[in-house]
N, C-alpha and C positions, 0 to 999 in steps of 0.2 A: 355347632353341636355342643350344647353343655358340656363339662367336663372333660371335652379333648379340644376345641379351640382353644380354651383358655392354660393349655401344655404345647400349644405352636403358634406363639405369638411371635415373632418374627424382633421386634423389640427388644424383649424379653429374652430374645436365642443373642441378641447382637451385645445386650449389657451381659450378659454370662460369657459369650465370648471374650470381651474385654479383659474382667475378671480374670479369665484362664490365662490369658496372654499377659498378663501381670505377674502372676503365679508361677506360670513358667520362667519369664525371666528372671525373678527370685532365685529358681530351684538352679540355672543354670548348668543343666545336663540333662544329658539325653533321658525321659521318662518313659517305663512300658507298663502299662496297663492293658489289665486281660478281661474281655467281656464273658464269660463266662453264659452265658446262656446263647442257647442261636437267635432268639428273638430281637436281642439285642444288638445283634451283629446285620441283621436286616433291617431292624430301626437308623440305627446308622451307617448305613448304604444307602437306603431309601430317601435319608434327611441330608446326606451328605454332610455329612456330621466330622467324617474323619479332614475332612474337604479344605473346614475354616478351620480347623486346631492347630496349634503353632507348630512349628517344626520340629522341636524336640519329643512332642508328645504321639507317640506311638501306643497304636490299639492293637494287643495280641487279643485273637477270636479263640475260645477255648471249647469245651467236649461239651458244649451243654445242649447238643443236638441228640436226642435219644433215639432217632432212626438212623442216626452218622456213626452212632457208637458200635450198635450190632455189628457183631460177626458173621462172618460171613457161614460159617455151622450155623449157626442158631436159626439165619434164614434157610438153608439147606433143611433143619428138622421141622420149621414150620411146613415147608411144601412136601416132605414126606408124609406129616399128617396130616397132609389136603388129597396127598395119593387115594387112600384110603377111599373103597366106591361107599360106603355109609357115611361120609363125612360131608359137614358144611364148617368149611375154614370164614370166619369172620374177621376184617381186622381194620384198621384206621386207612388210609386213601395212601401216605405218606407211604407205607409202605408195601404197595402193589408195584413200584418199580424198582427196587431197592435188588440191584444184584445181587442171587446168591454163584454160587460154583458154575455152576452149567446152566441156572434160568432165575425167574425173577415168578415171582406170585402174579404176577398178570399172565405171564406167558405159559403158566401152568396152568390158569384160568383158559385160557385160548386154546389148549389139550384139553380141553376137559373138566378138568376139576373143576368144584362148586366152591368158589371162592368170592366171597360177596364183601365190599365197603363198606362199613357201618359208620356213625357217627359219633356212639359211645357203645361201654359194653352191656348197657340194656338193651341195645338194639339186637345186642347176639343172642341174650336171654330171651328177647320175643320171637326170634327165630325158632330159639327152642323150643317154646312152647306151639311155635305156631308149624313143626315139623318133629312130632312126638317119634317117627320114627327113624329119623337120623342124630347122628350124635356130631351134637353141635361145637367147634370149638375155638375159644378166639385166641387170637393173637394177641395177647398183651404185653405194650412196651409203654416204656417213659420212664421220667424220673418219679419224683415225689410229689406233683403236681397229678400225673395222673392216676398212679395206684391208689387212692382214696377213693376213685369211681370203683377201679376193678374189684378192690375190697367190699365196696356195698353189694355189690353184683351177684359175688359168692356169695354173701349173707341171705340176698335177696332169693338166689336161688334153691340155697338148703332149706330158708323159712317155706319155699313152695314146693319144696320135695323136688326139685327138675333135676330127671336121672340122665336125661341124655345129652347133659349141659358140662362143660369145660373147659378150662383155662390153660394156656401157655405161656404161662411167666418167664417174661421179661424184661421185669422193674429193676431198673436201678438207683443207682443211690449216690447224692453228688459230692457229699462230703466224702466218701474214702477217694473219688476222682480227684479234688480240689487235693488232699493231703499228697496224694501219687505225682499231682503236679510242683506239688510245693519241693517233693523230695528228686526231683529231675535237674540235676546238677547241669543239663542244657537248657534251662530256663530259667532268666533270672529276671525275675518281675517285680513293680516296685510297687502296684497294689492292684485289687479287684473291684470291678464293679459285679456284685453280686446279683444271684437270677431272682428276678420277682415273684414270677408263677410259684416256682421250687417256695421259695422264703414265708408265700402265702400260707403252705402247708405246715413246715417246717417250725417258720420264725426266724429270727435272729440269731437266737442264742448260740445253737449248734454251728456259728464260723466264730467262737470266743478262740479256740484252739487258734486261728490264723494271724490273730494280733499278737495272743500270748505267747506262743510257741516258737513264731518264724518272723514278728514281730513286721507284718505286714498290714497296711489299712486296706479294709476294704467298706463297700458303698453299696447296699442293697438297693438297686435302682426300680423305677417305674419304665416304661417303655416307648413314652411319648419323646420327644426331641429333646423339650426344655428337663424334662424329667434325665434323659443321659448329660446333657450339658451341666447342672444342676449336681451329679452325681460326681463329674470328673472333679469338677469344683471343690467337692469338700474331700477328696481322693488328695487334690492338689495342695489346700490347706493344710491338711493331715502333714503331708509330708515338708512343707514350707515351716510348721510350728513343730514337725518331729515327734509326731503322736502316730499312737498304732491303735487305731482303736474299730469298733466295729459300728458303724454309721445305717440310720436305715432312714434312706430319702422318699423310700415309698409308704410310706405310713397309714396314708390315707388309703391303704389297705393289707399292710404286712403288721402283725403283733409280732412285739417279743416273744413270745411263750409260743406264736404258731396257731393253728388251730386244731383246738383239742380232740375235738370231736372226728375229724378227720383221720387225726393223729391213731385215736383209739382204735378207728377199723383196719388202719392197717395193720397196728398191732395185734389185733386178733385174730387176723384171717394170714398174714406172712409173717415168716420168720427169715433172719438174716441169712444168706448162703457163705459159707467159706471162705468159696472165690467164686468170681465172675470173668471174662474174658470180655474185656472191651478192644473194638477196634483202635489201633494205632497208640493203647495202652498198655493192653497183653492183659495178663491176668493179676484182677485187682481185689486183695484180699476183702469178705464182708464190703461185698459192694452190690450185689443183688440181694433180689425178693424170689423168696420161694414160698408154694401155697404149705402152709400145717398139716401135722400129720390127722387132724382133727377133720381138715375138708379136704384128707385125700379123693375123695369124690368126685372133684372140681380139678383134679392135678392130672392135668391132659399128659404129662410126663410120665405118669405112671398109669394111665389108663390105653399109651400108644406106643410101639418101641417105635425108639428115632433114632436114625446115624449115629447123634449127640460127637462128631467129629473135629477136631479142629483143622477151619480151614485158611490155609495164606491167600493174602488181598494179591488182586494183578497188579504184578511185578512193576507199571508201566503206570500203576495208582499211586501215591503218596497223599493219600487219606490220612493216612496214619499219624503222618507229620503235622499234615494243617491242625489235624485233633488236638494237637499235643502244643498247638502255637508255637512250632520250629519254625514251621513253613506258612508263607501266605498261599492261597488258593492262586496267583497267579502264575508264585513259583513251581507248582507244578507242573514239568515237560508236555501233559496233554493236556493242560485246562483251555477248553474251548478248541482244543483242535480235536483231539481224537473224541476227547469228553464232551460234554455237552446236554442240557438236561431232555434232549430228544436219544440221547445214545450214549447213556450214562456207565461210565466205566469204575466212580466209585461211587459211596454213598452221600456226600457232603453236594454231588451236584442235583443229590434227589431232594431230598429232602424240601419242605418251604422252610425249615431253620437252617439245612448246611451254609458255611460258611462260602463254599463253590459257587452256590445257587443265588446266593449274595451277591458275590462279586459279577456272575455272569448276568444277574437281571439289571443291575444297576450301575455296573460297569462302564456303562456309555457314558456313566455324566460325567465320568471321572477322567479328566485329561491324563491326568497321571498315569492311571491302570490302563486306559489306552495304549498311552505310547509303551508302558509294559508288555502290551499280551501282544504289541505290532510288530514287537522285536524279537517277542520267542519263535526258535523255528517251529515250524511246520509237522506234527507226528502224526504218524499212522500207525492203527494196529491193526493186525492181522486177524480174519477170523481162526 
């Protein structure tokens, strides 16, 4: 297939391997690198990636999963405005099983409520229109990759006058996460491979702050094999010639400056919030999207009361941690025993980006993580 054979040539993965294994012995000491996106954390699980990299070089998996990061309120107020008998709750697949407090949006689907998968959020807008007399409203989450659809969506929707149409923002934003990590005196990291989708939008520019500031390199990577292999590389060079700089190996589709255009809708349709509360990071100042007071119209928060509560993860999860790159998804006490993505106890083993859901699909190839998950005991949780 054009353009993805020629990013898993098998050749081409074995000479960059070399490379790294050079690089490393160079650096001699232990290296962590954080993948920052979850896409990336499945590409290398999937490619066994972490598999051939030398010994010293260690991959921390970071919050770049934007169904792993929700709180567990945020999902509790989505299902309260699916309670509602005039409502049609719309929302991405990823997060129909995503535990809230007491149930999950499928299981509230299964009571009852009108809660339908969509694909993007014009799918919800044609809902709306194509059900004038319910009020339609989606679920919106992700980083900066996907708020540029939700932003059109309002635009699209005010240009049509659609009154019985509305959004529940929950965009985040991965730069105050990246700073929050950087300022986590239990994580000491020696560079990033940056998220591609996010950088599409974004660009480059906005991780200058990570080179200047905390004088770390990081590598805006593509998602294919040789595309992360190729990324560690100049991650590794960086640090073998002691530059901090900010490297973009996906080129052939990330600008510096971003995309403006994108850039522009969400600037006019969200403004930044406060704080945000992320999972397994607590509350993270100016790190969410909220809709303008311009198209309060569209701002299902204020068109519905919710809980709007904070709620603690089960006691028996350590989400939190793997979010945070403390912990790997194995060292988890229930990964794969209690947890499991048929009877998911948190949200990293739902997700197709958690870092859990990683480990547990691809797990098998890995003798390693094997003999790891053979040796944890055995948990049960109680209903």
């Amino acid at each position: 297939m054009k353009y993805v054979d020629e990013f898993r040539e098998p050749e081409k993965a074995e000479a960059l391997r070399r490379e790294i294994e050079k690089l490393s012995q160079q650096l001699d000491k232990h290296i962590k690198i954080m993948e920052v996106c979850g896409g990336h954390t499945h590409s290398i699980f999937k490619y066994g990636i972490e598999e051939i990299l030398p010994a010293n070089i260690e991959l921390i998996h970071g919050p770049g999963c934007p169904v792993c990061i929700m709180p567990k309120g945020r999902l509790d107020d989505a299902i309260a405005i699916s309670q509602n008998p005039n409502v049609i709750l719309a929302t991405f697949g990823d997060t129909m099983r995503v535990p809230g407090s007491k149930t999950s949006l499928l299981q509230a689907k299964a009571t009852g409520a009108d809660i339908r998968m969509v694909y993007s959020p014009l799918d919800s807008l044609q809902i709306a229109k194509n059900h004038p007399d319910k009020e339609v409203v989606f679920f919106a989450l992700g980083f900066e990759t996907t708020a540029p659809s939700t932003a059109f969506t309002i635009l699209q929707a005010a240009a049509e006058n659609i009154t019985n149409f509305s959004m529940f923002s929950n965009h985040v934003l991965v730069i105050p996460a990246l700073q929050a990590l950087l300022n986590n005196p239990d994580l000491q990291l020696d560079g990033f491979i940056g998220p591609g989708h996010v950088s599409m939008v974004i660009g480059t520019d906005p991780y200058e702050f990570i080179a200047q500031q905390y004088h770390k390199p990081i590598v805006v990577s593509g998602f294919e094999p040789l595309d992360i292999l190729q990324s560690i590389w100049m991650l590794l060079q960086q640090l073998v010639e002691n530059r901090c700089e900010v490297e973009n190996q996906y080129n052939r589709l990330v600008q510096k400056a971003g995309n403006q255009i994108a850039l522009e809708a969400m600037n006019k349709v969200f403004a930044v919030r406060d704080t945000f509360a992320w999972r397994g990071l607590d509350e993270i100042p100016d790190s969410g999207l909220k809709i303008r007071s311009e198209y309060a119209q569209f701002d299902a928060e204020l068109k519905f009361t919710i809980p709007n509560l904070k709620v603690a993860d089960h006691k028996a999860c350590q989400c939190g941690e793997i979010l945070k790159g403390v912990l790997k998804p194995w060292q988890c006490k229930v990964f794969g025993t209690a947890c499991t993505p048929e009877s998911p106890i948190g949200t990293c083993m739902v997700s197709s980006e958690g870092a859990c859901a990683a480990y547990y699909k691809y797990g098998r190839f890995s003798t390693t993580l094997q003999k790891q998950v053979a040796e944890k005991p055995k948990v049960t949780i109680s209903s």
